[in-house]
BALOBA-1460 file (C-alpha; in Angstrom, 3 decimals):
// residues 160
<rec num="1" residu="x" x="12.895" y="12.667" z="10.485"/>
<rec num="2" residu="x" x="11.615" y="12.595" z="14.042"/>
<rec num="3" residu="x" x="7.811" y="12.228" z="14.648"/>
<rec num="4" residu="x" x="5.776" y="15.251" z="14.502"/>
<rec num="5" residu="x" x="4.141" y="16.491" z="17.721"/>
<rec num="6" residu="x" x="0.905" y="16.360" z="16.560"/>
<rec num="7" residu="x" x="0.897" y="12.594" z="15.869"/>
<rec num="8" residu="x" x="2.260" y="11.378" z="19.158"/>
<rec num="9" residu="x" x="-0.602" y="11.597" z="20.874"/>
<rec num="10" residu="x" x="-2.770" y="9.311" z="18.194"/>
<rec num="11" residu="x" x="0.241" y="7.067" z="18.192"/>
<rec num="12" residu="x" x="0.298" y="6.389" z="21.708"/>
<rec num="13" residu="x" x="-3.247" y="6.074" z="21.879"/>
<rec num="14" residu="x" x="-3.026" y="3.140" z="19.160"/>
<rec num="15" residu="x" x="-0.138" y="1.520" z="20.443"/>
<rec num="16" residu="x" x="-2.612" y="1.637" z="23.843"/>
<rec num="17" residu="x" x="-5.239" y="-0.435" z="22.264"/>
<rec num="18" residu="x" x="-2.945" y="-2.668" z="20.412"/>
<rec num="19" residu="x" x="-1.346" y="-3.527" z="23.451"/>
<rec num="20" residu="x" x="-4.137" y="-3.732" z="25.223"/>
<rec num="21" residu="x" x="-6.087" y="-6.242" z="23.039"/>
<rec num="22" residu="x" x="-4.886" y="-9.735" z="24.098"/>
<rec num="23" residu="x" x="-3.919" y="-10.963" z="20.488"/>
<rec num="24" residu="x" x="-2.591" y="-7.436" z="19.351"/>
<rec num="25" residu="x" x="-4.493" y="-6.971" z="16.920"/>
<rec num="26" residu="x" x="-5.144" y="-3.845" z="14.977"/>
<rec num="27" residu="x" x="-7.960" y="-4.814" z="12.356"/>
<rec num="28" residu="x" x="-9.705" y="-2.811" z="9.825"/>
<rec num="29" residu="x" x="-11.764" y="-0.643" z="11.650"/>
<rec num="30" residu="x" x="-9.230" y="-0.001" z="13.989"/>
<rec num="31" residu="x" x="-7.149" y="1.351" z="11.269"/>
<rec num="32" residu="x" x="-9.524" y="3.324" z="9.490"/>
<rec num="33" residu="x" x="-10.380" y="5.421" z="12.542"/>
<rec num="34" residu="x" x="-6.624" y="6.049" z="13.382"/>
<rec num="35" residu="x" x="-6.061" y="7.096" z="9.768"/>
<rec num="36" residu="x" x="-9.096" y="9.109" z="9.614"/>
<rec num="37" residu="x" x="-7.915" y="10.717" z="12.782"/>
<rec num="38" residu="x" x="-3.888" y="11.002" z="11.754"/>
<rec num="39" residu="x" x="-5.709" y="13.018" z="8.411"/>
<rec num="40" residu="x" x="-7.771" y="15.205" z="10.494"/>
<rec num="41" residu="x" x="-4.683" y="17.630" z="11.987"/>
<rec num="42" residu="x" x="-4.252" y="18.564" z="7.932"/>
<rec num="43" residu="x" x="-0.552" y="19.071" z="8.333"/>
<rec num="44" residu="x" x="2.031" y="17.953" z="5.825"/>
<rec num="45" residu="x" x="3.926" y="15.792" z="7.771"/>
<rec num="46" residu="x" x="1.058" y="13.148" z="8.328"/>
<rec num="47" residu="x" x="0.307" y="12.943" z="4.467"/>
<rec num="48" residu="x" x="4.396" y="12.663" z="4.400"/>
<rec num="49" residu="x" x="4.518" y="9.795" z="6.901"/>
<rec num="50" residu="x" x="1.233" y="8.138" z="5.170"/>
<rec num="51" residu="x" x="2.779" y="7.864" z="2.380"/>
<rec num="52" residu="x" x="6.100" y="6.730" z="3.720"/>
<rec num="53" residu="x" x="4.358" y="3.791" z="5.565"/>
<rec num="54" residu="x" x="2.578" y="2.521" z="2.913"/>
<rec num="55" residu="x" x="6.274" y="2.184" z="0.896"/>
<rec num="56" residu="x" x="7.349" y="0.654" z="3.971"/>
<rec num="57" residu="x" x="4.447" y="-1.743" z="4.282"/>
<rec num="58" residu="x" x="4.971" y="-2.926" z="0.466"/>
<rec num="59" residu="x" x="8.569" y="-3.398" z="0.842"/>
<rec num="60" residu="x" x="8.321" y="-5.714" z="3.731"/>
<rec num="61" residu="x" x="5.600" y="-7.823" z="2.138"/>
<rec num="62" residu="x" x="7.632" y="-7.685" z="-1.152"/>
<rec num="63" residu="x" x="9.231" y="-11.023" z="-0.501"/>
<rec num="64" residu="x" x="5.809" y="-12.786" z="-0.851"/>
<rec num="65" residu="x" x="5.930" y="-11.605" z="-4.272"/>
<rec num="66" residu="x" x="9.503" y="-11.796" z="-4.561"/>
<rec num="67" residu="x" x="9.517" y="-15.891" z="-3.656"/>
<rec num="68" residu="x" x="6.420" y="-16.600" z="-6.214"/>
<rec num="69" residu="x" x="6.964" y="-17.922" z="-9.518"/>
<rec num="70" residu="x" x="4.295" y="-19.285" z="-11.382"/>
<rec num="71" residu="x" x="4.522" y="-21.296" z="-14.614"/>
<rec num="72" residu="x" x="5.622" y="-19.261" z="-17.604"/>
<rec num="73" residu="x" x="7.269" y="-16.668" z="-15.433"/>
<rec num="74" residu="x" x="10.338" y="-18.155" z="-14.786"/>
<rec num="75" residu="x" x="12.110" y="-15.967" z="-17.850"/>
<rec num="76" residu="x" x="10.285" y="-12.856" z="-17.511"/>
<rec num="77" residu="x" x="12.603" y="-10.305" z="-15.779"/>
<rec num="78" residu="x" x="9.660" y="-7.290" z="-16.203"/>
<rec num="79" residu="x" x="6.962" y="-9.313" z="-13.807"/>
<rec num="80" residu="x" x="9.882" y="-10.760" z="-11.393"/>
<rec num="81" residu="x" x="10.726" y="-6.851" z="-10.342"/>
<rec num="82" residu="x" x="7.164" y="-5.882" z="-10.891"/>
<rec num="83" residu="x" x="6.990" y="-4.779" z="-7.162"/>
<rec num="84" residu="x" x="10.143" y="-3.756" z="-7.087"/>
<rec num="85" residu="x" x="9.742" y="-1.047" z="-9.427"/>
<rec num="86" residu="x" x="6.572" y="0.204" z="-8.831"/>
<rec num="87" residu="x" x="7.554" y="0.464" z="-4.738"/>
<rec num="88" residu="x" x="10.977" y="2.371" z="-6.327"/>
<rec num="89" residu="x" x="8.546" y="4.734" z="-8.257"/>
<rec num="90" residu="x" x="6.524" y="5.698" z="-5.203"/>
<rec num="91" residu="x" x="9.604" y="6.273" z="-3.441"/>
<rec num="92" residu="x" x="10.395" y="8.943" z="-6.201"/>
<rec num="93" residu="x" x="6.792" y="9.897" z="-6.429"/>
<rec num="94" residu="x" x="7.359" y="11.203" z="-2.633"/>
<rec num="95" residu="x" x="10.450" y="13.086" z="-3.036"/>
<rec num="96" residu="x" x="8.937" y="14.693" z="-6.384"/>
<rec num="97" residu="x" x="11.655" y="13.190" z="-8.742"/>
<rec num="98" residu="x" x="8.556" y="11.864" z="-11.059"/>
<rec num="99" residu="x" x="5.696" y="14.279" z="-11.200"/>
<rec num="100" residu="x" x="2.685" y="13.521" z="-9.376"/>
<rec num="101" residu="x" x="0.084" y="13.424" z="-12.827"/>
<rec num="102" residu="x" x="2.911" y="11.037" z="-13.923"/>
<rec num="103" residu="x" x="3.067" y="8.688" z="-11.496"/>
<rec num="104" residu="x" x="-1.335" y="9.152" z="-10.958"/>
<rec num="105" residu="x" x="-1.106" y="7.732" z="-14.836"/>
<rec num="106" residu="x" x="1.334" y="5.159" z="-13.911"/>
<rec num="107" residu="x" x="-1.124" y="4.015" z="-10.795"/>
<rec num="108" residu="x" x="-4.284" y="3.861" z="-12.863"/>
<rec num="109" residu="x" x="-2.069" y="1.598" z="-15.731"/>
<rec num="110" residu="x" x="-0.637" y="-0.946" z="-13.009"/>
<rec num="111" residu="x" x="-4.125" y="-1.057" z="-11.127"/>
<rec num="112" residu="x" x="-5.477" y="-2.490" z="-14.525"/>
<rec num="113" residu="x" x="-2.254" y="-4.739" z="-15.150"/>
<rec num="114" residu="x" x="-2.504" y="-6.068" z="-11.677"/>
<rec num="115" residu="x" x="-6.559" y="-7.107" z="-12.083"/>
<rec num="116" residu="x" x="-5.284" y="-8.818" z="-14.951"/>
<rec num="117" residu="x" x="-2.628" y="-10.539" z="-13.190"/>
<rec num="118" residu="x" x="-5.035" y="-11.982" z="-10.099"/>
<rec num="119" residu="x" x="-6.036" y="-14.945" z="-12.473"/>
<rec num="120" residu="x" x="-3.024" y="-16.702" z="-12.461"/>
<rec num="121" residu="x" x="-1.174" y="-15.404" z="-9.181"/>
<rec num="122" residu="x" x="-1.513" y="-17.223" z="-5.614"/>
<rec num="123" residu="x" x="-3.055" y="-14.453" z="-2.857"/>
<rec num="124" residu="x" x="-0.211" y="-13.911" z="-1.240"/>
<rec num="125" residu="x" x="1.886" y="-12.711" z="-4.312"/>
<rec num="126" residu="x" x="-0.847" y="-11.252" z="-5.661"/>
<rec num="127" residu="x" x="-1.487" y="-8.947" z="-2.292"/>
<rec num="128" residu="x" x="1.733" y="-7.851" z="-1.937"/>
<rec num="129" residu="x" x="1.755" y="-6.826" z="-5.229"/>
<rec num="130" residu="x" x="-1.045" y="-4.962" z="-4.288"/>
<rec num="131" residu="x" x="0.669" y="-3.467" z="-1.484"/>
<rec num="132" residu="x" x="2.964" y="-2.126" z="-3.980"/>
<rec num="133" residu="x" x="0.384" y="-0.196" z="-6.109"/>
<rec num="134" residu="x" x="-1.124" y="1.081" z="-2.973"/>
<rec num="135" residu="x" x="1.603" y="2.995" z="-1.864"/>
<rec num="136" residu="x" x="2.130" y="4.220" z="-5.274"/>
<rec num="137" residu="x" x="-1.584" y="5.092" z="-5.444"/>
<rec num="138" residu="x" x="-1.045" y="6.895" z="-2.029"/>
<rec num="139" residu="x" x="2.268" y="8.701" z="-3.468"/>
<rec num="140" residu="x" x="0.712" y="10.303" z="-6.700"/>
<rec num="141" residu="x" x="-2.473" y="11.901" z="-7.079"/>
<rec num="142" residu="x" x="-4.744" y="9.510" z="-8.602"/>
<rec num="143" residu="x" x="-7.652" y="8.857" z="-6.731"/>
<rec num="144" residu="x" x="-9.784" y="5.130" z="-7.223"/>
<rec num="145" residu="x" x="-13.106" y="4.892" z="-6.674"/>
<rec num="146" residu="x" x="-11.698" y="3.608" z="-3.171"/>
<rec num="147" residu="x" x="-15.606" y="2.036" z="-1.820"/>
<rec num="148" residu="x" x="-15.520" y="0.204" z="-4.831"/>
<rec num="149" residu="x" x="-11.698" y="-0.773" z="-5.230"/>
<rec num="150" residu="x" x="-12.061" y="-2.047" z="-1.640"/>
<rec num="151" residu="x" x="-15.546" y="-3.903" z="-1.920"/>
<rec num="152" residu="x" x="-13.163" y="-5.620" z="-5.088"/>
<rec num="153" residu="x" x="-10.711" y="-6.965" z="-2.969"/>
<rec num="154" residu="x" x="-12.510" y="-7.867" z="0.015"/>
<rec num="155" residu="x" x="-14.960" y="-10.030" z="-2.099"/>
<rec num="156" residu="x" x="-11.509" y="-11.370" z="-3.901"/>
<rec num="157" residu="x" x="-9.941" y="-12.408" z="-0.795"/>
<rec num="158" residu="x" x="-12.941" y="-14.249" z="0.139"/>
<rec num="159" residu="x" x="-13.165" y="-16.470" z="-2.454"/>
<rec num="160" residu="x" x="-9.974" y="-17.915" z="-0.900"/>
């Protein structure tokens, strides 16, 4: 799938300022407004491509996870894939082979699981892991009270 004609010109403007910034960084606010824009031309393909880069971002942080094993883990085959399988279910939630209420309800259920998880997990694993429900929660329709689920991890983060 080649990129859509209406998003090469906010690409190029963002790989502008990336390369332009003499780190190359692309922080927060940065991403926000080049998401808020990329939403703005309300066409199918960015929604598509949204989604598809959040699957992408989760797999390639899934090693994190992947590498982490904490005491008490080291038999427990359903939280070693955890990531895994909920990046392989947003990956169906995209191509429809799991309907989107489905997949909303399986979101909502892993948000809580994961919160439940951050006790014991090192940030790393436990951010990836995140990244994981993220793109699910971007692939199905459920919708978190996003000012809040953010405020949540950016005070969680800085504790660390």
């Amino acid at each position: 799938m080649s990129v859509p004609k209406a998003l090469k010109p906010a690409i190029s403007d963002v790989l502008g300022r990336i390369l332009d910034d003499p780190n190359g960084e692309f922080g927060p606010l940065r991403r926000k407004a080049f998401m808020s824009a990329w939403h703005s031309l309300d066409i199918p393909d960015a929604t598509l491509a949204y989604q598809f880069l959040n699957v992408l971002a989760a797999e390639h942080v899934m090693p994190l996870y992947e590498g982490y094993e904490p005491l008490g883990w080291p038999n427990n085959w359903y939280l070693k894939e955890f990531s895994k399988r909920i990046t392989q279910i947003a990956k169906a939630a995209i191509i429809r082979e799991i309907p989107e209420d489905v997949t909303a309800d399986i979101a909502a259920s892993y948000h809580m699981v994961i919160g439940n998880l951050a006790d014991g997990m090192a940030c790393n694993a436990l951010m990836a892991l995140g990244s994981s429900n993220r793109a699910l929660t971007v692939c199905s329709k459920y919708i978190p009270l996003s000012e809040f689920e953010n405020l949540s991890r950016i005070a969680f983060v800085g504790t660390y």
